[in-house]
Each structure stands twice: as structure tokens, then as C-alpha cells.
Backbone as CSV, one residue per row, in Angstrom:
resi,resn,N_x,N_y,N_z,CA_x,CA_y,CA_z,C_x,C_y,C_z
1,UNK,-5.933,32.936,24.727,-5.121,31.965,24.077,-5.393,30.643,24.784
2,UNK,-5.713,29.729,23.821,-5.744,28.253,24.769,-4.932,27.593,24.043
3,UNK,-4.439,26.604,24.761,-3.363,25.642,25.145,-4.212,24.238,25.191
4,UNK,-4.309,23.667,24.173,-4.732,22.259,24.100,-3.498,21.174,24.797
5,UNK,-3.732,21.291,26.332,-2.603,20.941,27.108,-3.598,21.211,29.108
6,UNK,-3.497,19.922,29.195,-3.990,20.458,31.015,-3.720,19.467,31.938
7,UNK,-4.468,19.509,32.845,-3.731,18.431,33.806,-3.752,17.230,33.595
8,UNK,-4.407,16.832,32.398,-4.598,15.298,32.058,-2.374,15.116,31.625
9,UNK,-2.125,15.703,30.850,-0.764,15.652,30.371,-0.205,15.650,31.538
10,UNK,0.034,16.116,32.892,0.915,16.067,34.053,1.573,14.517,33.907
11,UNK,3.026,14.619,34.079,3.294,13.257,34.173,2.968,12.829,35.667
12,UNK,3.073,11.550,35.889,2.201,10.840,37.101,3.256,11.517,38.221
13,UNK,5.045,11.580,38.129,5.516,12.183,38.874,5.493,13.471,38.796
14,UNK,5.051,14.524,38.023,5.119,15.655,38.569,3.338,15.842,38.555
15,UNK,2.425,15.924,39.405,1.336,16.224,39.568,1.363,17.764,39.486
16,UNK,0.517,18.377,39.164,0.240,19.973,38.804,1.527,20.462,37.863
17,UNK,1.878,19.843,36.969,2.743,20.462,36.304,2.060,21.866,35.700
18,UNK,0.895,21.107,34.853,0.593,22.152,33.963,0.134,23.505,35.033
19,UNK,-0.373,23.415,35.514,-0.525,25.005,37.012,0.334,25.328,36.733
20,UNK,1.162,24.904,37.205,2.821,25.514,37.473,2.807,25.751,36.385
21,UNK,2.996,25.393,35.061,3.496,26.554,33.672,2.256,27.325,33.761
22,UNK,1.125,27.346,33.990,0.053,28.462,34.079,0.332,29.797,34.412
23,UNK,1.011,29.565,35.557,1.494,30.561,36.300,2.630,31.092,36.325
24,UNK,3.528,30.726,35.770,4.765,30.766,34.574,5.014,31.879,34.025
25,UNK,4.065,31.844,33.313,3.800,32.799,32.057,3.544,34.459,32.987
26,UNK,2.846,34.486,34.014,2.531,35.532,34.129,4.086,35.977,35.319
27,UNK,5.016,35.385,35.111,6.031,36.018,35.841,7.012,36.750,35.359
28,UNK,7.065,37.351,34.175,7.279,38.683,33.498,7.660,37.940,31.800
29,UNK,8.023,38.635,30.889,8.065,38.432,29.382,9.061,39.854,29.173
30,UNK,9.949,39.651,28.182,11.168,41.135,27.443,10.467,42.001,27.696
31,UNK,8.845,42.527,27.279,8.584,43.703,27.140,8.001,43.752,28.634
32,UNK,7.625,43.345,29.401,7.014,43.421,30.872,8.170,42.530,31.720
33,UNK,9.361,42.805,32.078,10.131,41.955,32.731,9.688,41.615,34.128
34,UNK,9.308,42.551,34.790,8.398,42.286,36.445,7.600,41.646,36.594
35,UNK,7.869,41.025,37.864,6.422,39.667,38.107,5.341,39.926,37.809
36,UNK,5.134,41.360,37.877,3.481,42.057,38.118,3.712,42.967,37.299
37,UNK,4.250,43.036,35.974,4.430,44.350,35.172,3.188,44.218,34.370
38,UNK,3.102,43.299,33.480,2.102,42.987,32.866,0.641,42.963,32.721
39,UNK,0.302,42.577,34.204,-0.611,42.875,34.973,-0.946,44.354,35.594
40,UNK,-0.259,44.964,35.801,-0.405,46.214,36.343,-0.461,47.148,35.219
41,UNK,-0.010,46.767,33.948,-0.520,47.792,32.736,-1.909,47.332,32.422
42,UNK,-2.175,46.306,32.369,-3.935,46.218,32.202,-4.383,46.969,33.269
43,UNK,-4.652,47.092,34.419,-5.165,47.243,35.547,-4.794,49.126,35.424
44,UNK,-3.707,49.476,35.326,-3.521,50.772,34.915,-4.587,50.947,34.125
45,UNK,-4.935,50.682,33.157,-5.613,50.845,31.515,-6.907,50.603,31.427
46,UNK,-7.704,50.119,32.860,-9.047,49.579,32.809,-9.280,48.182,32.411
47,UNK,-8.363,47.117,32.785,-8.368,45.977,32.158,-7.470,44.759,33.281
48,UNK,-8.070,43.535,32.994,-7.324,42.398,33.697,-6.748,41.414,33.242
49,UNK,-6.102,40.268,33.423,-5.836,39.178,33.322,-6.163,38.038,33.927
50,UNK,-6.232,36.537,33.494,-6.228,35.751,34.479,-6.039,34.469,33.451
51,UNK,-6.118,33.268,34.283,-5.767,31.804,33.190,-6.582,30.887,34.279
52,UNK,-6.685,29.741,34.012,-7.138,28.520,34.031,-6.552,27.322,33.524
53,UNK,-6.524,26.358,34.356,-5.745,25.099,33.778,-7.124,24.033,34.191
54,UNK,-7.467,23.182,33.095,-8.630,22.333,33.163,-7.762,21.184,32.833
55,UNK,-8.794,20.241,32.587,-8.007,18.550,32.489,-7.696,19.073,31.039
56,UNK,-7.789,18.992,30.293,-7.407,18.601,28.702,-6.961,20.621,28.159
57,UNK,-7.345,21.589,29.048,-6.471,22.604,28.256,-5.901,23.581,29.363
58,UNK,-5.266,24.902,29.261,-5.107,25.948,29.601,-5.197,27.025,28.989
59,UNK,-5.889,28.123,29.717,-6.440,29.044,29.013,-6.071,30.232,29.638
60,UNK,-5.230,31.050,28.734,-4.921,32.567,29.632,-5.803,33.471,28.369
61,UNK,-6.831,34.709,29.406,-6.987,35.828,28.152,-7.129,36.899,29.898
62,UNK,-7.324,38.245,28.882,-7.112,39.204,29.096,-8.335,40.413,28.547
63,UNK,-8.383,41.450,29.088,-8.970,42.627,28.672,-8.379,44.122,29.046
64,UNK,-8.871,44.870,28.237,-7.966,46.190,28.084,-9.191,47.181,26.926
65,UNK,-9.021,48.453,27.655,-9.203,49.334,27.186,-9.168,49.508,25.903
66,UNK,-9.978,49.717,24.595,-9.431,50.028,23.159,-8.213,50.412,23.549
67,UNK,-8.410,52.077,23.507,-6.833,52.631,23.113,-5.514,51.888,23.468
68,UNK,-5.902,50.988,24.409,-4.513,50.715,25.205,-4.119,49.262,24.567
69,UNK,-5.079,49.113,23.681,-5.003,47.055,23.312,-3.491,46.616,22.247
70,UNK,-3.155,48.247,21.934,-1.559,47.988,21.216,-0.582,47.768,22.040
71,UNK,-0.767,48.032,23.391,0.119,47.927,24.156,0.408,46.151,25.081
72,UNK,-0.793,45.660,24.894,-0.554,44.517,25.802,0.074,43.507,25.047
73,UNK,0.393,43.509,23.742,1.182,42.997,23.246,1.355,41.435,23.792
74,UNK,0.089,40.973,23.258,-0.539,39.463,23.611,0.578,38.406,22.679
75,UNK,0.888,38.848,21.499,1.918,38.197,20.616,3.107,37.606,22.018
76,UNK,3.375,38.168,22.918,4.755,37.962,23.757,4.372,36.866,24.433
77,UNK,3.121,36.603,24.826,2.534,35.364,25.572,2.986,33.906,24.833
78,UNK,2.189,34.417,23.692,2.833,33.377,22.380,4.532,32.963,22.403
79,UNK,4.965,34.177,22.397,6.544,34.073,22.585,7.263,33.175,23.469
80,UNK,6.596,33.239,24.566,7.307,32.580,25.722,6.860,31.236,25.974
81,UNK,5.847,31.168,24.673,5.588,29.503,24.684,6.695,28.929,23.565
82,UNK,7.081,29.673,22.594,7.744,29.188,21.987,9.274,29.354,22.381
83,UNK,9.605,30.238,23.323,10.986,29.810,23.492,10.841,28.537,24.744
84,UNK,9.893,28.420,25.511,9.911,27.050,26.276,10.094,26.021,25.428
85,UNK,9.676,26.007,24.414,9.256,24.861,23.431,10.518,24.523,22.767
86,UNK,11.075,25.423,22.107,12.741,25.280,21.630,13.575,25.106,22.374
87,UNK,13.399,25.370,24.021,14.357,25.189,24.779,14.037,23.476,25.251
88,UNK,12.841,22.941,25.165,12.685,21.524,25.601,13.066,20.633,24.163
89,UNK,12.971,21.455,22.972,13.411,20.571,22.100,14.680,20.526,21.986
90,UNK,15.784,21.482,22.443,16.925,21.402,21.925,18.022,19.925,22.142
């Protein structure tokens, strides 16, 4: 999933913002609530994670086992961008 969003967007007072939401994301989601839940079912399953924050994007992907690719339930990543997003618009 990329994020047309990177460190160019940091406002001048918060430097590394975007890192910091990089790393955000991988500190649990409803269906993986644990810091390391998420991560440890790929890694269970033959599979990893990781992200990147560049000037102009951020980029999290992942790999997994066929059988197991119903389970990582990549849609929730999505999720937790959009409840950040409704919660900064409200």
C-alpha cells in the first residue's frame, strides 16, 4: 500500500512526522491488537512485513504464504488510515 504522503509533508515543527505514523500502523489493528501480533502471523506463516517513508510517499507491503494470504487481512491497514483520517477531520 502506498501513501502519496512522506517527509516532504512533515510540518517544519514536527520533523519526522511521517516515520512516526509509519510506524504507527504496525502497533496493533482490532483483528491483531498486539504490538507484534501482526507481524508474528506473517512470520508464523512463512512471510514478513516492513514500510518505508521517502520524501514524497510511504510505503508498507507485506508477504505471506498462499494459504495463509486470507488471513493477513491487509483491508485493516487501510482501516486504520481511515479512522486516523476521520478522527483528524472531525
Amino acid at each position: 500500500m502506498d501513501i502519496h504522503a512522506g517527509s516532504y509533508q512533515d510540518p517544519p515543527e514536527f520533523a519526522g512526522l511521517a516515520h512516526f505514523h509509519e510506524h504507527m500502523l504496525f502497533l496493533g489493528t482490532e483483528k491483531y491488537p498486539g504490538e507484534d501480533a501482526y507481524e508474528s502471523y506473517l512470520s508464523a506463516n512463512g512471510g514478513s512485513c516492513n514500510a518505508f517513508t521517502a520524501d514524497e510517499q510511504t510505503n508498507y507491503y507485506f508477504d505471506v504464504t498462499a494459504p495463509h494470504l486470507e488471513g493477513t487481512e491487509m483491508k485493516e491497514h487501510g482501516c486504520v488510515f481511515l479512522v486516523m483520517l476521520n478522527k483528524a477531520t472531525s
